[in-house]
PyMOL CGO cylinders between C-alpha atoms (Angstrom):
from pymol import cmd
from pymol.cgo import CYLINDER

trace = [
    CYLINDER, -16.02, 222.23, -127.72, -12.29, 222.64, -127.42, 0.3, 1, 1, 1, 1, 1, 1,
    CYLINDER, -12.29, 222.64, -127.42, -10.27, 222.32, -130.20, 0.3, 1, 1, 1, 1, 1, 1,
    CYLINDER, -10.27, 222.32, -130.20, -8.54, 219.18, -128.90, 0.3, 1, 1, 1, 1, 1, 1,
    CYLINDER, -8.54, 219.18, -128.90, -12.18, 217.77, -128.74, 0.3, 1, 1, 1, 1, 1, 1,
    CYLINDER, -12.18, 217.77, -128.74, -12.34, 218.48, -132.44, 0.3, 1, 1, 1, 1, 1, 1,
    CYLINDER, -12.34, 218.48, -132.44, -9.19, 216.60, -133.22, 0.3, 1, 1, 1, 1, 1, 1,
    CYLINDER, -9.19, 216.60, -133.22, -9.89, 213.60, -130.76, 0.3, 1, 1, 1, 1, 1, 1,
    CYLINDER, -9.89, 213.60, -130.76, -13.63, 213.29, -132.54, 0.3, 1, 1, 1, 1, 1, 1,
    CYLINDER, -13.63, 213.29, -132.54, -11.78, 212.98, -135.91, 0.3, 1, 1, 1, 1, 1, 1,
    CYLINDER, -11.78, 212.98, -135.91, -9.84, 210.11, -135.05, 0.3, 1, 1, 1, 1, 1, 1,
    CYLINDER, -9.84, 210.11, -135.05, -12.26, 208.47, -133.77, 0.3, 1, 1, 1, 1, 1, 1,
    CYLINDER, -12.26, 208.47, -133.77, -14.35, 208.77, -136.71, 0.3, 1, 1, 1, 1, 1, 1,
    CYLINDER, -14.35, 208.77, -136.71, -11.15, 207.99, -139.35, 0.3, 1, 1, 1, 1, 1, 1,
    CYLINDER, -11.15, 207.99, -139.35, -10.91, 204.97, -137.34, 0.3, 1, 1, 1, 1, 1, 1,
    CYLINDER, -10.91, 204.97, -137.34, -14.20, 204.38, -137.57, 0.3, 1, 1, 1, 1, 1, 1,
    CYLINDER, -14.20, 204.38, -137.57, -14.08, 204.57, -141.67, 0.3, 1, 1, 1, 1, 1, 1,
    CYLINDER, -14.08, 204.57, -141.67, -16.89, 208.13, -141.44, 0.3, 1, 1, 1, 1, 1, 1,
    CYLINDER, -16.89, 208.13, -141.44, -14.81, 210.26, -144.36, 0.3, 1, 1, 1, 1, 1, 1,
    CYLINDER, -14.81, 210.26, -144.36, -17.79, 212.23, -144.43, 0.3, 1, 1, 1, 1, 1, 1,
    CYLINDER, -17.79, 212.23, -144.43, -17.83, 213.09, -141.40, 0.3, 1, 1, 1, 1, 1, 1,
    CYLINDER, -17.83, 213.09, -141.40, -14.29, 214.29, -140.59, 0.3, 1, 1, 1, 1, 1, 1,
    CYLINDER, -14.29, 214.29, -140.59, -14.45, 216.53, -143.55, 0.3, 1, 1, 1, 1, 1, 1,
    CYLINDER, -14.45, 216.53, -143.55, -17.35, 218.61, -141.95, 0.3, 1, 1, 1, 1, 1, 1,
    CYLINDER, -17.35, 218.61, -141.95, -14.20, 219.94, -139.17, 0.3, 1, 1, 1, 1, 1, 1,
    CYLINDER, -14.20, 219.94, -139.17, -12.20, 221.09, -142.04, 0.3, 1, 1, 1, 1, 1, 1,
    CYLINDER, -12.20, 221.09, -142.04, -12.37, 224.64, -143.93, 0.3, 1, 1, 1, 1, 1, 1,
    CYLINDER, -12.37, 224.64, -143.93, -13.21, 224.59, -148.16, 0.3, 1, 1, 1, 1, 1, 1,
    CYLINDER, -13.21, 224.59, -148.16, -9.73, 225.94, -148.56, 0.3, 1, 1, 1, 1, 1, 1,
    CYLINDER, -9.73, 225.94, -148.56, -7.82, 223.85, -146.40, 0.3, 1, 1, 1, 1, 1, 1,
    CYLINDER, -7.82, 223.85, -146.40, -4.24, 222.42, -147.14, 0.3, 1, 1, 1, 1, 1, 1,
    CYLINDER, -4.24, 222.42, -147.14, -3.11, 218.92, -146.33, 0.3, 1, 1, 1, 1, 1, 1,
    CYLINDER, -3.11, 218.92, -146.33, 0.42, 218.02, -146.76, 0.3, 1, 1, 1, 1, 1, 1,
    CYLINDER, 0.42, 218.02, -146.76, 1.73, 214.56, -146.37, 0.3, 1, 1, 1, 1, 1, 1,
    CYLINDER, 1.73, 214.56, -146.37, 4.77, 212.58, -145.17, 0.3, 1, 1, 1, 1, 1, 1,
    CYLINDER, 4.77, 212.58, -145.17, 7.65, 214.06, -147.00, 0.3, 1, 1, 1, 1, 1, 1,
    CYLINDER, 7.65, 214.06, -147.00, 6.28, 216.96, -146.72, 0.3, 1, 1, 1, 1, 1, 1,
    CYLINDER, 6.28, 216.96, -146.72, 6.17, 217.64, -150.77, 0.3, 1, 1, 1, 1, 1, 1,
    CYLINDER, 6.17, 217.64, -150.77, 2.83, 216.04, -151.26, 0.3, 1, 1, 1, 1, 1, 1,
    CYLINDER, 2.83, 216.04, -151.26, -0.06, 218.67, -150.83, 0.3, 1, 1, 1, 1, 1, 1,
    CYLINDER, -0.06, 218.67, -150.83, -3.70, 218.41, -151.28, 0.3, 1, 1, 1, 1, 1, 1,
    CYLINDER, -3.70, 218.41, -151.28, -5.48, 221.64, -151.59, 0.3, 1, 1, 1, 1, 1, 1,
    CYLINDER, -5.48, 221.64, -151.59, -9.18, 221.98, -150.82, 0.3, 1, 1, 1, 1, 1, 1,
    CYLINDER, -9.18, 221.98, -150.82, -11.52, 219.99, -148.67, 0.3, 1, 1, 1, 1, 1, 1,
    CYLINDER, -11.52, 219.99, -148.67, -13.14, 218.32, -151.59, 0.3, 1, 1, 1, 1, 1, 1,
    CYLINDER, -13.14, 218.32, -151.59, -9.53, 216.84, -152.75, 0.3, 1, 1, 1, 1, 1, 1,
    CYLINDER, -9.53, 216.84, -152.75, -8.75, 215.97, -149.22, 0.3, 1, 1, 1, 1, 1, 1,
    CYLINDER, -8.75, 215.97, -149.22, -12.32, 213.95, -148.80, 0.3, 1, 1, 1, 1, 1, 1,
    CYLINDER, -12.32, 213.95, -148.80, -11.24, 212.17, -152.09, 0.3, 1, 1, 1, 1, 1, 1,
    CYLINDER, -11.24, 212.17, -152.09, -7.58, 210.90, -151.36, 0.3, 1, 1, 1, 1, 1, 1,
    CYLINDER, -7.58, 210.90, -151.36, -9.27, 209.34, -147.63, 0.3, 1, 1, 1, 1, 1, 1,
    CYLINDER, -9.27, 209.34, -147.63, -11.17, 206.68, -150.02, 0.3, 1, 1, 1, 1, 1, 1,
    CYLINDER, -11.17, 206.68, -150.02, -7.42, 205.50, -150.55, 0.3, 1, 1, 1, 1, 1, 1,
    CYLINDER, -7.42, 205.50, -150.55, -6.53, 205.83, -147.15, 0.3, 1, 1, 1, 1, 1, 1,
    CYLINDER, -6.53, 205.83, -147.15, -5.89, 202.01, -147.14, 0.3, 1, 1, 1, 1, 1, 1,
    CYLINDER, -5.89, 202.01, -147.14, -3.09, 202.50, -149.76, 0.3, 1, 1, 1, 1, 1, 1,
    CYLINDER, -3.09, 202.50, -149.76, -1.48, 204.79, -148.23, 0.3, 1, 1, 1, 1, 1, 1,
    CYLINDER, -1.48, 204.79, -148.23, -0.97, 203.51, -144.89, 0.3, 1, 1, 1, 1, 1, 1,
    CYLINDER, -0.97, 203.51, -144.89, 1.42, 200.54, -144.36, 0.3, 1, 1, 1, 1, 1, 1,
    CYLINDER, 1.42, 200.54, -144.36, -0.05, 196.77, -144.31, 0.3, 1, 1, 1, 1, 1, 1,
    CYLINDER, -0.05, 196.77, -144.31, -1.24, 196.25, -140.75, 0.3, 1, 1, 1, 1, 1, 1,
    CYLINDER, -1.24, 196.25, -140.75, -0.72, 199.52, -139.18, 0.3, 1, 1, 1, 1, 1, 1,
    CYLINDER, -0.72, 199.52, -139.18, -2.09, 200.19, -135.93, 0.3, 1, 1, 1, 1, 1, 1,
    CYLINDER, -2.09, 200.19, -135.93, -2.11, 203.11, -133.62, 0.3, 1, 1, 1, 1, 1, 1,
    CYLINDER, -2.11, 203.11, -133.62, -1.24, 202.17, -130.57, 0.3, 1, 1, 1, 1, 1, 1,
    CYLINDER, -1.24, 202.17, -130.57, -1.88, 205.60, -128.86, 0.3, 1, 1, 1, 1, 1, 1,
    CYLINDER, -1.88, 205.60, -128.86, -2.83, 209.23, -129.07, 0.3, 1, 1, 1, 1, 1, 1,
    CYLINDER, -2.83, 209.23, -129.07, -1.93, 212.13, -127.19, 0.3, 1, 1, 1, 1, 1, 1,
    CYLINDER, -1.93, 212.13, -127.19, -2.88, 215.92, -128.29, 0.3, 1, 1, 1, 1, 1, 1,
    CYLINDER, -2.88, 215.92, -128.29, -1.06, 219.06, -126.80, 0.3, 1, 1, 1, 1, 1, 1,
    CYLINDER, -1.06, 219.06, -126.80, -3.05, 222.11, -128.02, 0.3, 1, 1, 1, 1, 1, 1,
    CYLINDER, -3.05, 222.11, -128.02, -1.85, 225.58, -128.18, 0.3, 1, 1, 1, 1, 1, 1,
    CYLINDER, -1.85, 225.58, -128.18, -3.21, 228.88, -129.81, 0.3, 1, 1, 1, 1, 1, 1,
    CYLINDER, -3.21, 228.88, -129.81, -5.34, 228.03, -132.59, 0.3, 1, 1, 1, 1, 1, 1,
    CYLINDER, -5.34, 228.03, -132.59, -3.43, 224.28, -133.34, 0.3, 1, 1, 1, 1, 1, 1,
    CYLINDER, -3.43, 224.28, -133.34, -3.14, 221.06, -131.70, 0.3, 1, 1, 1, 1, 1, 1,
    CYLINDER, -3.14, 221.06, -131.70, -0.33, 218.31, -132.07, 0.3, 1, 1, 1, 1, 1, 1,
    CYLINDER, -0.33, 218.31, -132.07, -1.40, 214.88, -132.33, 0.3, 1, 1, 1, 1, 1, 1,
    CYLINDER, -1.40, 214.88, -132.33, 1.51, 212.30, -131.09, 0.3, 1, 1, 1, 1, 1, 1,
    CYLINDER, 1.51, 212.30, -131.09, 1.04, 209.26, -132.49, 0.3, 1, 1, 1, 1, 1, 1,
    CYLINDER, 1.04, 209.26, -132.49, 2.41, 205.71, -131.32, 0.3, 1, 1, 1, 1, 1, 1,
    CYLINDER, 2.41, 205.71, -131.32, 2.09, 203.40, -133.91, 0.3, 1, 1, 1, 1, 1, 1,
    CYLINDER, 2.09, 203.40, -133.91, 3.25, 199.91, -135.39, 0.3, 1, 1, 1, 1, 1, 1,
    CYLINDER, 3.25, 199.91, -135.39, 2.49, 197.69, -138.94, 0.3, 1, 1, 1, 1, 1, 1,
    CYLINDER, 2.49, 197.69, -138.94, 3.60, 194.63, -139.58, 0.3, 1, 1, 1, 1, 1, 1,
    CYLINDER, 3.60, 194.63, -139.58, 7.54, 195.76, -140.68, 0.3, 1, 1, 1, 1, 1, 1,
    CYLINDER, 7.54, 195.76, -140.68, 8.12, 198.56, -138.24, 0.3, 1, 1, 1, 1, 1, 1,
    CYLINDER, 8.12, 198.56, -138.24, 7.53, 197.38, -134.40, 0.3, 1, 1, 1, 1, 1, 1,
    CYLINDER, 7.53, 197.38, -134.40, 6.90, 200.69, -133.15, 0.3, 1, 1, 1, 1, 1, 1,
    CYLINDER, 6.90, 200.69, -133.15, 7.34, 204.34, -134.21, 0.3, 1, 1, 1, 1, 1, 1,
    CYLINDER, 7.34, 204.34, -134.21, 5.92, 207.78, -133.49, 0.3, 1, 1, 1, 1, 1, 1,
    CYLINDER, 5.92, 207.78, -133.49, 4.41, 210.73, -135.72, 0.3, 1, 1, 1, 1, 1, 1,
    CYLINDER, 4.41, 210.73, -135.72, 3.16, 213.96, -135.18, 0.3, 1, 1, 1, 1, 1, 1,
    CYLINDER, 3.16, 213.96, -135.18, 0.24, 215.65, -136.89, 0.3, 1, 1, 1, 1, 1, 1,
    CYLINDER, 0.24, 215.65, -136.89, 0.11, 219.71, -136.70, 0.3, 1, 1, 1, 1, 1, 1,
    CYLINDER, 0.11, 219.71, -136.70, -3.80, 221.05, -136.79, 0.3, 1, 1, 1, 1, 1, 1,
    CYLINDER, -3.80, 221.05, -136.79, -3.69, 224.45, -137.56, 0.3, 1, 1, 1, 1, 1, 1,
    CYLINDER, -3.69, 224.45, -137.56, -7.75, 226.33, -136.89, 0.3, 1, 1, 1, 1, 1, 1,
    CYLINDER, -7.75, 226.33, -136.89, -9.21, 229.23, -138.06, 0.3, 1, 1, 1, 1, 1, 1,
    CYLINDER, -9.21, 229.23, -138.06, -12.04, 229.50, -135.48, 0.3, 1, 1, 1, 1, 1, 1,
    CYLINDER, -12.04, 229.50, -135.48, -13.48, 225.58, -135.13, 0.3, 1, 1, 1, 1, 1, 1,
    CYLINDER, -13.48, 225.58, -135.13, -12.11, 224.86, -138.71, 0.3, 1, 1, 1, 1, 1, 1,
    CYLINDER, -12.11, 224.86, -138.71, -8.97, 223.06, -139.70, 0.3, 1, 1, 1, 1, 1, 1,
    CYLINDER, -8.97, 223.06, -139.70, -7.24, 225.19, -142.40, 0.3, 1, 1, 1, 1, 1, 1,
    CYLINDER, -7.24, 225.19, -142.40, -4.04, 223.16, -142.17, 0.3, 1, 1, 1, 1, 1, 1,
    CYLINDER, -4.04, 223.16, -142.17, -3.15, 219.31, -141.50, 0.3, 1, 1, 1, 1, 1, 1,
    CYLINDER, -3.15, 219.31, -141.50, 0.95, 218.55, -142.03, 0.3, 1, 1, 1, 1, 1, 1,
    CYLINDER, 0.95, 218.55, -142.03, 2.32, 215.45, -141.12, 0.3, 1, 1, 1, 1, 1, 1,
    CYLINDER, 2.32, 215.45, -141.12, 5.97, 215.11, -139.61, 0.3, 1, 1, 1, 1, 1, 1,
    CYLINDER, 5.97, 215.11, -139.61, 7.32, 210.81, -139.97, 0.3, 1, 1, 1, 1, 1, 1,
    CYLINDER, 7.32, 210.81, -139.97, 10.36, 209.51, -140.06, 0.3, 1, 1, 1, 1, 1, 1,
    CYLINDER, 10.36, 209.51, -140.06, 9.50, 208.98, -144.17, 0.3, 1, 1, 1, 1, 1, 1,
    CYLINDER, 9.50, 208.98, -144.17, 13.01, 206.35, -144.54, 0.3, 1, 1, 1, 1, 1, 1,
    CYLINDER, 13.01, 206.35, -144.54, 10.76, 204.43, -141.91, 0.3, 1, 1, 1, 1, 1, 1,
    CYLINDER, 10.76, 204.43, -141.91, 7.74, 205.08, -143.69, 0.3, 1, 1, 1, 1, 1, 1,
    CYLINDER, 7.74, 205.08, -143.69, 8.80, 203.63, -146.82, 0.3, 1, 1, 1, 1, 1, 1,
    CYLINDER, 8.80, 203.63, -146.82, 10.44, 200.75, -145.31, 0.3, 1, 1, 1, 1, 1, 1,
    CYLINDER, 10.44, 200.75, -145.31, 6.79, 199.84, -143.21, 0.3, 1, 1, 1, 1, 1, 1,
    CYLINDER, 6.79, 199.84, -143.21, 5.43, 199.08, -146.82, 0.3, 1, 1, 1, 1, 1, 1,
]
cmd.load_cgo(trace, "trace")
C-alpha cells in the first residue's frame, strides 16, 4: 500500500465516524497541529481523544466537497474543497509526514480568518 492509499483510507474512515480505526495509521509519538498552527496535540492517544470532539471543531454543516492527494518522499498533501453553511466554498491543505507506513506528523494549513468566520 502506497502512502496515498493510507491517507485516502483515513478519510474515508473519519467520514465514516471509525476514530479507532484511523489512529491504527498513526505513530505513539505523533504530533498534530491544528488551524492556526499554535494548537498541538502530542501523542496518538491525545490525538484519538480530541476526534470524539471532532463535531465541535468543525464548522456547522461542513462538507467536503473533494479530495485530491499529491504525495512526495515520505508525505502526502491532502487538498481539500470544502463548504459549511457560512462559507460557500474554500480550500485546505493537510501535510502527512511518514516514518515508514506511520504518520508521525499531521499540520493543517486554512485560511483561519475564514475558519472562524464558518462558525
Amino acid at each position: 500500500m502506497n502512502l496515498t492509499d493510507i491517507v485516502q483510507r483515513g478519510w474515508e474512515v473519519v467520514l465514516a465516524g471509525d476514530f479507532d480505526t484511523l489512529v491504527t495509521d498513526y505513530a505513539e509519538e505523533m504530533t498534530f497541529i491544528m488551524p492556526g498552527q499554535t494548537d498541538v496535540l502530542e501523542g496518538r492517544q491525545a490525538f484519538r481523544d480530541a476526534l470524539d470532539g471532532l463535531g465541535q471543531i468543525l464548522p456547522p454543516g461542513f462538507e467536503v466537497t473533494e479530495l485530491r492527494q499529491l504525495e512526495g518522499e515520505s508525505e502526502v498533501v491532502s487538498i481539500i474543497e470544502w463548504k459549511s453553511e457560512k462559507v460557500a466554498a474554500s480550500q485546505l491543505t493537510v501535510l502527512f509526514k511518514f516514518n515508514g507506513d506511520k504518520i508521525y506528523e499531521e499540520r493543517w494549513f486554512i485560511d483561519t480568518e475564514q475558519w472562524k468566520i464558518a462558525f
